[in-house]
N, C-alpha and C positions, 0 to 999 in steps of 0.2 A: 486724461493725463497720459503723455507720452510715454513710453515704455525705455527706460535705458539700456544700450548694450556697448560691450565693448566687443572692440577687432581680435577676432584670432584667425590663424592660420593653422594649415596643414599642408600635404604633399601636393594637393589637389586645387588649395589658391586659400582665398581670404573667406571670413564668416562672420556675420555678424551674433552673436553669444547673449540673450539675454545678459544684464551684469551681474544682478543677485543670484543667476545659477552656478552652482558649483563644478556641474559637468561642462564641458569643451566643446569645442568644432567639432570635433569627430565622431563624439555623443549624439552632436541636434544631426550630424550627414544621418546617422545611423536612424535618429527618429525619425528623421525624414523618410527616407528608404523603406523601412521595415512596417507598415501597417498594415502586420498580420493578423494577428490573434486577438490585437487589442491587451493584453496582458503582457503590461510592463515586468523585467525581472524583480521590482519592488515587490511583487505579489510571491515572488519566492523568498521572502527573508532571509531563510536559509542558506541561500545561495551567497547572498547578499553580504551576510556575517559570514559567511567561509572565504569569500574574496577578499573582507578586509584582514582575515585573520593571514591569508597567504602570502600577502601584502605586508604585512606586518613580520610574518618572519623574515619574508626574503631582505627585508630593510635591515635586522637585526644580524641576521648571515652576512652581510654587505657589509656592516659597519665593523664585524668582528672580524673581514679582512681587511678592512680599511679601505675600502672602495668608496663608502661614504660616511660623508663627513658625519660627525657629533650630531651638528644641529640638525643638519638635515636627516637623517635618521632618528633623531628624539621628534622633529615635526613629524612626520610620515606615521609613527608608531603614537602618538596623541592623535591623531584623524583617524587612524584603523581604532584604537579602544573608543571614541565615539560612537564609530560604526557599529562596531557589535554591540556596544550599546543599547540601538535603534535607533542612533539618529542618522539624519540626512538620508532617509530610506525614500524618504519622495523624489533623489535627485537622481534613482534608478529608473531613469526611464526607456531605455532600451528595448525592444519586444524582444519578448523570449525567443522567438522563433525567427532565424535572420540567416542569411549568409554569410561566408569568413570563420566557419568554424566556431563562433563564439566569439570574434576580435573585437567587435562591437560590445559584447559584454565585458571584456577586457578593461578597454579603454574607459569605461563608463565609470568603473573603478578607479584605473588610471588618475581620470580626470580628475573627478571629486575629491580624490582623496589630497593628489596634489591641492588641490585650492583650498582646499580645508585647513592642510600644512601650510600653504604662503600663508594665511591668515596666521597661522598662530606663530609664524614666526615674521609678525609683524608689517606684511607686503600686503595686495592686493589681487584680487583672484585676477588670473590671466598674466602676471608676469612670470611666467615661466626660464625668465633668466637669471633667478632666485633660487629656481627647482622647476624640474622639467617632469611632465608625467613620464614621458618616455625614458629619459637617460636616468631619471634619479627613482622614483615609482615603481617601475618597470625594470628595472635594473637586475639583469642577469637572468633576466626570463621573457619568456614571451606567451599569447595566448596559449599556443600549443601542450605546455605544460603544464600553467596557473589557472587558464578557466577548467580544465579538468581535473586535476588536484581540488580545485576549490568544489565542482559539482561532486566529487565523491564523498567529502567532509559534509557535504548537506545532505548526501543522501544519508551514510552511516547516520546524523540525528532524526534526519525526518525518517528512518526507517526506527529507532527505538521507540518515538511517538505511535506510532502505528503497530509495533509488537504491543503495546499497553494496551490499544484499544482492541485486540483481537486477546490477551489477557481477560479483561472485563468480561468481553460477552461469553468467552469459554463459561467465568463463573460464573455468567448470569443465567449458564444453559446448569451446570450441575447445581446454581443453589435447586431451578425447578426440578432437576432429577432428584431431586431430595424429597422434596416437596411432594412429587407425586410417583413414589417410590410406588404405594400399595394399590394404584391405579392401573385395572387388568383391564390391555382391551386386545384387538387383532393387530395382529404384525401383516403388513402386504410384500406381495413380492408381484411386481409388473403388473401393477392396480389390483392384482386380484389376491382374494380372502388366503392365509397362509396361516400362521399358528400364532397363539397366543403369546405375549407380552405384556412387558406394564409400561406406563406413559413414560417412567419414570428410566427405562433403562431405552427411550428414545432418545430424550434430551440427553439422557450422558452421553448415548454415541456423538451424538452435536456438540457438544462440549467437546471433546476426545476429540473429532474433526480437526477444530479450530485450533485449541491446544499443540495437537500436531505440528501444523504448520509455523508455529511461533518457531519452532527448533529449525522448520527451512529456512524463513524467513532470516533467521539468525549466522546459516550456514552460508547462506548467498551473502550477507554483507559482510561476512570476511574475504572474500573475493576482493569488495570495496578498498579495502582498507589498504593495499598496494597501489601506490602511487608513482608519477614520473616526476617529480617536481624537479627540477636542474635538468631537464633534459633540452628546454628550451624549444626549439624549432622541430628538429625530427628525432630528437632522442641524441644527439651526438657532443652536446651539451656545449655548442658556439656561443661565444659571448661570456661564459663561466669561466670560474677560476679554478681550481684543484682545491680541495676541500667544501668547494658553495653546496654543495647536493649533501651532504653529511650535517654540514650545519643548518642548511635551509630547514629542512628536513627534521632536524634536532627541537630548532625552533619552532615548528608547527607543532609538534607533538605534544609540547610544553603547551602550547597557545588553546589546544583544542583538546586536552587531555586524552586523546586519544593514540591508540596503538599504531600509528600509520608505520609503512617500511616502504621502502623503496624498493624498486621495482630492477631486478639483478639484470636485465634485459630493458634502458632504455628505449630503445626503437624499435622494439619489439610492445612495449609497452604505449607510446604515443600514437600507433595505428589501431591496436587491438581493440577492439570495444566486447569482446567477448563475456567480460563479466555484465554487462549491462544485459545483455540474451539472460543468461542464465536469471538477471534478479529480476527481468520484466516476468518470467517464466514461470517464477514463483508467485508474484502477483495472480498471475493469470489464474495458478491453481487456486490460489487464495480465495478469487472471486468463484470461480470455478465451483467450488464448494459453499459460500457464502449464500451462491442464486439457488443451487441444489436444496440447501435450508431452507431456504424459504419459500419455494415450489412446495415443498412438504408442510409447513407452516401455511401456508393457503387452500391447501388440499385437505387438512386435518381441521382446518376453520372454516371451510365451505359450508354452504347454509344460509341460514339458521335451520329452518323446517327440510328442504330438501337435499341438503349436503350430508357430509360426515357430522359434522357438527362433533365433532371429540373433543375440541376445545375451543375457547374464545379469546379472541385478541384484543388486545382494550381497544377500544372507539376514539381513533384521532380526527376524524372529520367525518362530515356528512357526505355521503356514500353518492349521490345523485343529485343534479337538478331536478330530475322529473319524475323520480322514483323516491315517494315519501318513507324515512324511516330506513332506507338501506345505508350500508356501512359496509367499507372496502376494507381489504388487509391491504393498508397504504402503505405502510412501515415495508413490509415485504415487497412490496410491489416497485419502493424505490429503490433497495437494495438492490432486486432484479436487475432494474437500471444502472447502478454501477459499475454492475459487476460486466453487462454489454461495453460503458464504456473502458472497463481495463482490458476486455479482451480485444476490441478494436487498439487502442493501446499495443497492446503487446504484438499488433502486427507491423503497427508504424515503426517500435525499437528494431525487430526484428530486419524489416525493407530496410532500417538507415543503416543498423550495422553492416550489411553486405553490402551497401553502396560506397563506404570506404575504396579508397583509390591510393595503392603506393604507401607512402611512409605518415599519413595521416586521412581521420574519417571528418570530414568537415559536416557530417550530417550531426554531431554531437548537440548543438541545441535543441534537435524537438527531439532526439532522445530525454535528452532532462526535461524537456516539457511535459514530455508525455510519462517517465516515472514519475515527479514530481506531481504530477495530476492523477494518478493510481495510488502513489503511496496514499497522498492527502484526501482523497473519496474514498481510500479501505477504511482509512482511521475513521474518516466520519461515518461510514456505514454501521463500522460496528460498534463504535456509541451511543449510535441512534438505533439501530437493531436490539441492545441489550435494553437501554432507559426506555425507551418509546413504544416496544414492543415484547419481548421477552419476558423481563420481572412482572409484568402487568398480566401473563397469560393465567387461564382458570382452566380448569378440568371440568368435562363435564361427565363425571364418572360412570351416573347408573345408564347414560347412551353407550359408552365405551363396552361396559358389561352386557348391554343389552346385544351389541354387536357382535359381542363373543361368542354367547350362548347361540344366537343363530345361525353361524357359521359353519359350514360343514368343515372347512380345514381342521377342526377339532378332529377329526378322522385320523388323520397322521400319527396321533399318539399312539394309535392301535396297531400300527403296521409292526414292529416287534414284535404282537402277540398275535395277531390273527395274519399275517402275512399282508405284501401290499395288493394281490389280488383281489383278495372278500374286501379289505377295505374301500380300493375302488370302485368294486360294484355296491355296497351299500351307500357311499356317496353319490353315486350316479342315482339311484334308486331316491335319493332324500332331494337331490336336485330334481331331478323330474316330477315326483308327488308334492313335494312343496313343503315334507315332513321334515321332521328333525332329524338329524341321524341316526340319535340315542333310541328313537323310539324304530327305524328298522335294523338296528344291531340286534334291537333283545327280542324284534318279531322272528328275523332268523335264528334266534338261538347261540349265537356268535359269544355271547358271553352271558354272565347272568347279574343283574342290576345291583348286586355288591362287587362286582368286579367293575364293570364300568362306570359306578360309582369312584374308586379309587383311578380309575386309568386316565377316565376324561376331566377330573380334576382341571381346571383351567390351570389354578397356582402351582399344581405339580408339572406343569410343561413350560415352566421357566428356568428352567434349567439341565443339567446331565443326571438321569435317574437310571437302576440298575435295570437290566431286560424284564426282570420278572414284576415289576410294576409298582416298586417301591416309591415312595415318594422320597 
């Protein structure tokens, strides 16, 4: 069965338009042109719902100057409350990644959203002499302002998604600090044996990590939250009327319950991209910290027989094709992985932001490709880090303790009271013979075995005790 389209036009000549699609000529040039990444902007929802929301106010601003008409602004703002909805999310097919600054993504809205509106106000997709994407849609704006305005509104949601799931795993590290509170093993310092600890005050620092950065993460999207909407082209606000930026603007805020404010320096603001640096920046530590975890987490679960073996990771899959009975730390291992790709990430934001030119950065789409794909792999990392591997950990305590008592770093408690010179030399002395410490402390007579009874206490060296060796 033959496929129906009808004729549209652009600047550029005539095109023939699937009929049943709701996107335009300038949509299919743009799918034509663009097969980058393979990842239509549909795969960003977010984005997707903040265009139509942008769309919808500027319709609203428009109509409250009387620039557009009733009808046509009651259609336009009936196709945006669709959108955010979820529907017609499959007529976004534009690659995220394109040239034009995002115009492409513009339009794709543009388009749809008009033929959605001809539809409901009783016409056929493609007459746009009904309602035009450009003069009635598009009205009083242009990419320059709308698709960044609309990518900050997706960032601010997809970044509260992503505070939630670095929320979770925080708890999921302090329920385990709970759990294995009375769990004494060695603390390292650069691989090697250091002083005593419990499991329990490992995982809160991990916890405490994560937590942290919820309060960055939080700091860099107020940054976000300044927008240029009415700026239009390069900030100077052509094509606007005197009040449209106050009300555009009024209207989003209502639309998207969110604090947004406008930006006291248009044209200063439509070149800038400096807050996207700062918030890839925060990612990057985010991950930064995430791979750090879970290098620890693998090194603490190495083994079984020849590793640390301090603790155990639950078993997500079989470890080997060819090696029977072995089991990977996968959970960590992927994390590793994502956290490589937000730091590759965080160099692509960085090169687009300084490739900006004059009074706009046209590299803004694979800037949002690429927060967009950081934000959305932290949230899942640490989802999948808290359920999949974290609540499932086991202590494996009389190894922990067994490692303790072997240790010469038990030594260090002594430095207060026998000075750090004897201390080092009977450490060297228990390293070289193979001995315990304990037993050349009391061959030298260094102390007497109800003294370093009370000194070398393991549980008295987790925390600040007085000189004279109180617990």
């Amino acid at each position: 069965m033959r496929q129906a389209y009808r004729q549209e036009h652009d600047s550029l000549g005539e095109l023939p338009v699937p009929a049943e699609a709701y996107y335009g000529c300038q949509t299919l040039r743009a799918l034509e042109s663009y097969a980058i990444t393979g990842d239509p902007i549909s795969k960003c929802p977010s984005l997707v719902t903040a265009l139509a929301q942008v769309k919808k106010a500027a319709a609203l601003a428009n109509n409250d100057l009387g620039l557009l008409p009733d009808d046509k602004a009651e259609a336009i703002v009936k196709a945006c409350n669709e959108i955010v909805r979820g529907e017609l999310l499959g007529e976004f097919v534009v690659d995220c990644v394109q040239g034009g600054a995002g115009t492409s993504t513009n339009m794709n809205a543009n388009e749809v959203i008009c033929n959605r509106a001809l539809e409901l106000m009783g016409h056929d997709k493609g007459e746009y002499e009904y309602l035009h994407p450009n003069n009635d849609v598009n009205m009083s704006q242009s990419t320059n302002d709308a698709y960044p305005t609309a990518f900050r509104v997706a960032l601010i949601n997809e970044l509260k998604l992503m505070r939630g799931g670095m929320h979770h795993l925080s708890a999921a590290f302090d329920a385990k600090a709970k759990e294995f509170a009375s769990v004494l093993k060695m603390g390292r310092t650069q691989l090697q044996d250091a002083v005593p600890m419990t499991l329990g005050q490992e995982f809160h620092a991990w916890g405490v990590m994560i937590s942290e950065d919820v309060e960055r993460v939080r700091e860099a999207a107020k940054l976000i939250h300044e927008i240029n909407l009415g700026a239009t082209a390069i900030g100077t606000g052509i094509n606007t009327v005197p009040g449209y930026t106050e009300l555009a603007v009024k209207h989003l805020c209502e639309e998207t319950s969110l604090p947004l404010i406008s930006s006291a320096d248009l044209v200063e603001a439509t070149q800038d991209t400096g807050a996207y640096v700062q918030l890839s920046g925060v990612l990057k530590r985010v991950a930064v910290k995430l791979s750090k975890i879970c290098n620890d987490l693998r090194l603490l679960s190495s083994g079984p027989r020849c590793g640390l073996n301090e603790i155990n990771l639950p078993p997500r899959a079989p470890g080997s094709s060819i090696m029977p009975g072995k089991v990977n730390p996968v959970i960590p291992e992927v994390v590793n992985q994502v956290a490589f790709r937000v730091i590759g990430n965080d160099v692509t934001v960085t090169l687009a932001a300084e490739a900006g030119q004059l009074e706009l950065n046209v590299m803004e789409p694979v800037i949002a490709y690429s927060l967009f794909q950081s934000i959305s792999m932290l949230r899942n990392a640490c989802f999948t880090l808290a359920d999949k591997c974290v609540l499932g950990i086991t202590a494996n305590a009389d190894r922990c303790r067994e490692l303790v008592e072997q240790s010469i770093g038990l030594v260090t408690a002594l430095v207060p009271f026998l000075g750090y010179e004897a201390c080092s030399e009977a450490a060297r002395e228990a390293f070289r013979t193979g001995r315990p410490v304990r037993d050349v402390l009391l061959e030298r007579g260094l102390v007497t075995p109800e003294e370093l009874d009370r000194l070398m206490k393991p549980e008295n060296m987790l925390r600040p005790r007085r000189q004279k060796g109180d617990a």
